[in-house]
C-alpha positions in Angstrom: 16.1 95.9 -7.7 16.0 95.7 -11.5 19.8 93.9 -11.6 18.3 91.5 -9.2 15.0 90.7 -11.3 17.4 90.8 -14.7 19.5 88.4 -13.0 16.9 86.0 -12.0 15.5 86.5 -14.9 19.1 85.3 -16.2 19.0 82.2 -14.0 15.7 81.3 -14.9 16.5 81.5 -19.1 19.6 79.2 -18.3 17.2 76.6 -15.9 15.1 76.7 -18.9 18.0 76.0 -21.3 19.5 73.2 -19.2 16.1 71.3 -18.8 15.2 71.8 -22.6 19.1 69.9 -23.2 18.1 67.4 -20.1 14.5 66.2 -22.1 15.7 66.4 -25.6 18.3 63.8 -24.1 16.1 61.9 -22.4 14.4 61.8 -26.0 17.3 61.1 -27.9 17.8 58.1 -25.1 14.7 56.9 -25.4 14.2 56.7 -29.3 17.6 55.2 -29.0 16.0 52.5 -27.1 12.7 52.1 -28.7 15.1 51.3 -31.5 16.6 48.5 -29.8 13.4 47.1 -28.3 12.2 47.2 -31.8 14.9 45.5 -33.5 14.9 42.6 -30.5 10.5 42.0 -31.4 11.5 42.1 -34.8 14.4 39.1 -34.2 12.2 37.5 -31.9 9.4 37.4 -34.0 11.3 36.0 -37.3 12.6 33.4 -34.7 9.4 32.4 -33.0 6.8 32.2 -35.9 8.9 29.4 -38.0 8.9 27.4 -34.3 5.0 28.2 -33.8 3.8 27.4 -36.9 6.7 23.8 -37.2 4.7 23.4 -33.5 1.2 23.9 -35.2 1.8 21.6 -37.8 3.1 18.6 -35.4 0.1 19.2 -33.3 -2.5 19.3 -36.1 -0.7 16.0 -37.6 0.0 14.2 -33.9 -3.5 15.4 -32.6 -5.4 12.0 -33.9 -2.5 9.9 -32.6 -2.9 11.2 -29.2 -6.4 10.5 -29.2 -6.5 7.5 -30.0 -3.3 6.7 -27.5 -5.7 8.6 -25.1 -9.1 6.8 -25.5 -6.6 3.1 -25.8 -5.0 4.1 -22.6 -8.8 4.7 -21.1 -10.3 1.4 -22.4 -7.7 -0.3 -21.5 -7.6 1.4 -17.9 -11.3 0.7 -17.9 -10.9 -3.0 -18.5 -8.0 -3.7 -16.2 -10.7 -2.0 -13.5 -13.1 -4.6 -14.1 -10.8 -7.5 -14.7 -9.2 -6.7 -10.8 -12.9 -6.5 -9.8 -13.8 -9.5 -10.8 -10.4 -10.9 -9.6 -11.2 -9.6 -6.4 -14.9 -11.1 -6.0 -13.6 -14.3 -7.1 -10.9 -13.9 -4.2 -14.0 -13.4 -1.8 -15.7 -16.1 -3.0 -12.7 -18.5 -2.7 -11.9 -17.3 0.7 -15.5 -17.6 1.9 -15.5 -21.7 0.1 -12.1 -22.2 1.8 -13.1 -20.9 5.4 -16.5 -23.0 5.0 -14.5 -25.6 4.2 -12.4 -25.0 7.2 -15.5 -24.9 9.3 -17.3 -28.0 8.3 -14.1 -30.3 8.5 -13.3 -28.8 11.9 -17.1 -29.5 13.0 -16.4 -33.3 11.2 -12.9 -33.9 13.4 -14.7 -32.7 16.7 -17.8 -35.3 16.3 -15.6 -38.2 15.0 -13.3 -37.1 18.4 -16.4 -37.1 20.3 -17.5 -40.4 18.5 -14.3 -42.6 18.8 -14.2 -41.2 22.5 -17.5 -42.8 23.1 -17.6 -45.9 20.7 -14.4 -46.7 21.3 -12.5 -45.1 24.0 -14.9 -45.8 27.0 -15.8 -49.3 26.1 -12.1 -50.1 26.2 -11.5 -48.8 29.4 -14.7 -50.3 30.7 -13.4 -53.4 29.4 -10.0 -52.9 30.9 -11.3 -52.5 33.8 -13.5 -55.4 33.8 -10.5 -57.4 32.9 -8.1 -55.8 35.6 -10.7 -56.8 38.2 -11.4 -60.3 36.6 -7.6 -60.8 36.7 -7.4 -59.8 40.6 -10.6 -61.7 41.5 -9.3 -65.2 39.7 -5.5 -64.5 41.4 -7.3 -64.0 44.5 -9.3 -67.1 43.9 -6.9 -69.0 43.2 -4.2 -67.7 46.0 -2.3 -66.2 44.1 -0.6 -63.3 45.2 -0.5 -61.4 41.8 -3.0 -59.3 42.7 -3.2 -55.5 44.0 0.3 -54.8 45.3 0.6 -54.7 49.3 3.2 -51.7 50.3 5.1 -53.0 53.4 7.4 -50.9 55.0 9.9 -50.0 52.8 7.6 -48.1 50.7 8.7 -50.5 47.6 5.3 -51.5 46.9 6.4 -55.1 47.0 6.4 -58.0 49.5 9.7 -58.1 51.5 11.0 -61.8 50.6 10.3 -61.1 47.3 13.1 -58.2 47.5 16.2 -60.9 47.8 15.9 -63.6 44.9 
């Protein structure tokens, strides 16, 4: 029983051994490593900070120039706002002008329509008509035949011996 316990004993020195070799390489990889990581901040940072503080300086020197481009580029978006307003009420106004306008001659083309009809129109057909039936009353006063057309038979609506000339 002891050569088994010596021997495990054996195998447990050499597990030891082999892990101790495993982490002191895992060490030396890792130092390894840290050594690079360092050396890449350290390249970055040399790089960066000129870039940073070239970008500082441009901002600091720019920073009044885009404030005024900023508060231009506001006033001027705040007067083009009121200048389409106003644009736009005058529009509104015109349009409201032009459809009165519309309106009122419309209104003025139905009451002189309604006006000739009555002043003029009617009165001429009245007297049309009187004359029409003076002209058939005098023809028919005066035998003439002139008067309202007889329809004989052939449907003409004029005498028949007045047919062959």
């Amino acid at each position: 029983m002891e050569t088994r316990f010596t021997i495990l004993l054996i195998e447990i020195g050499i597990l030891v051994a082999v892990q101790a070799a495993v982490l002191i390489g895992i060490l030396m990889a890792v130092r390894k490593s840290q050594a690079k990581m360092e050396a890449i901040s350290d390249d970055l940072h040399r790089r960066t900070v000129p870039i940073l503080e070239n970008a500082s300086s441009l901002l600091a020197t720019t920073k009044p120039q885009i404030e005024a481009v900023v508060a231009n580029l506001s006033e001027t978006s705040a007067n083009l706002k009121a200048q389409v307003d106003d644009i736009i009420d005058r529009t509104r106004l015109q349009v409201v002008r032009a459809d009165e306008l519309v309106s009122r001659t419309m209104d003025k083309v139905e009451e002189t329509t309604e006006m000739v009809q009555q002043t003029v129109i009617s009165p001429v057909r009245q007297l049309a008509g009187l004359l029409q039936g003076l002209s058939i009353g005098m023809n028919v006063l005066f035998g003439k035949r002139g008067g309202l057309p007889r329809r004989h038979g052939n449907g003409a609506g004029a005498p028949q011996d007045e047919m062959f000339i």
